[in-house]
C-alpha positions as CSV (number, residue, x, y, z in Angstrom):
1,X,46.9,129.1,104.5
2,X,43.5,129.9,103.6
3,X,40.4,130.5,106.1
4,X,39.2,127.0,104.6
5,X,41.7,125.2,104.7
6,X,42.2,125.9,108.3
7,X,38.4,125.1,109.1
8,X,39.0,122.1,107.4
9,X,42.5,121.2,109.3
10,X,40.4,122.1,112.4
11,X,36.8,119.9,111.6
12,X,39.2,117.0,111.0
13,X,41.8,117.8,114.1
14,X,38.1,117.7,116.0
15,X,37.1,114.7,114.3
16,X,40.1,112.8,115.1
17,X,40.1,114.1,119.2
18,X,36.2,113.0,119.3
19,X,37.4,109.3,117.9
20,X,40.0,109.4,120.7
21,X,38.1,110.6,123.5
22,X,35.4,107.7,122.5
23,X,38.2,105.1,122.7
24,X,39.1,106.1,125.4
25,X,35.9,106.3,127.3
26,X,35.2,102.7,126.4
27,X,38.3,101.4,127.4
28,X,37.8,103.0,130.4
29,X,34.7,101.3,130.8
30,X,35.8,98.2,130.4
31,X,38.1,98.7,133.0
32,X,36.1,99.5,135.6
33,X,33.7,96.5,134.7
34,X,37.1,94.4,135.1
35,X,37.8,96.3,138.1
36,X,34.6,95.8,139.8
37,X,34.4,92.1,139.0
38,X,38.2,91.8,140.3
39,X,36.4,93.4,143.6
40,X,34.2,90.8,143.9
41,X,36.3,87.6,143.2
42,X,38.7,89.3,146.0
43,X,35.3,89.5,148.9
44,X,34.3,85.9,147.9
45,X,38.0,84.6,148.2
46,X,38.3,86.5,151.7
47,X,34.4,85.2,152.7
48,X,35.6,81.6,151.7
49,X,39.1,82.1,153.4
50,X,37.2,83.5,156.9
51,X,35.1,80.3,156.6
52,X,37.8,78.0,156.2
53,X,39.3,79.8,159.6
54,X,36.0,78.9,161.1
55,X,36.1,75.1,160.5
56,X,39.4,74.7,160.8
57,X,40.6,76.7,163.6
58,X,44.0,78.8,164.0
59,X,46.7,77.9,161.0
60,X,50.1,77.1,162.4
61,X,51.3,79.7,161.4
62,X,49.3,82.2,163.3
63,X,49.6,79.6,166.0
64,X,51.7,80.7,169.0
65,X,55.6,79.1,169.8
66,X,55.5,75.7,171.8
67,X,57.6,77.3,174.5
68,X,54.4,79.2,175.8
């Protein structure tokens, strides 16, 4: 194989790992903006749930056996 052709093999190896890397940067982007806005949806659902334990008092669940 010729010095060329290797340079060659290599520019287009590189350009190839550089498309990659950028794909894979903005999917992981992407992710994290899904992540963080899963994050928040989670904090409002607990917020609300806490609420709802305020106005409505213990669940039966968490309420203790009759035999006490």
């Amino acid at each position: 194989m010729e010095l060329e052709e290797r340079v060659t093999d290599l520019e287009s190896r590189l350009a190839f790992q550089d498309d990659t890397i950028q794909a894979l940067n903005d999917e992981l982007v992407a992710q994290q903006k899904r992540v963080e806005r899963l994050q928040l949806q989670m904090a409002a659902l607990l917020k609300r749930q806490e609420e709802m334990l305020g106005q409505f008092g213990v669940f039966e669940e968490d309420a203790p056996p009759p035999h006490y």
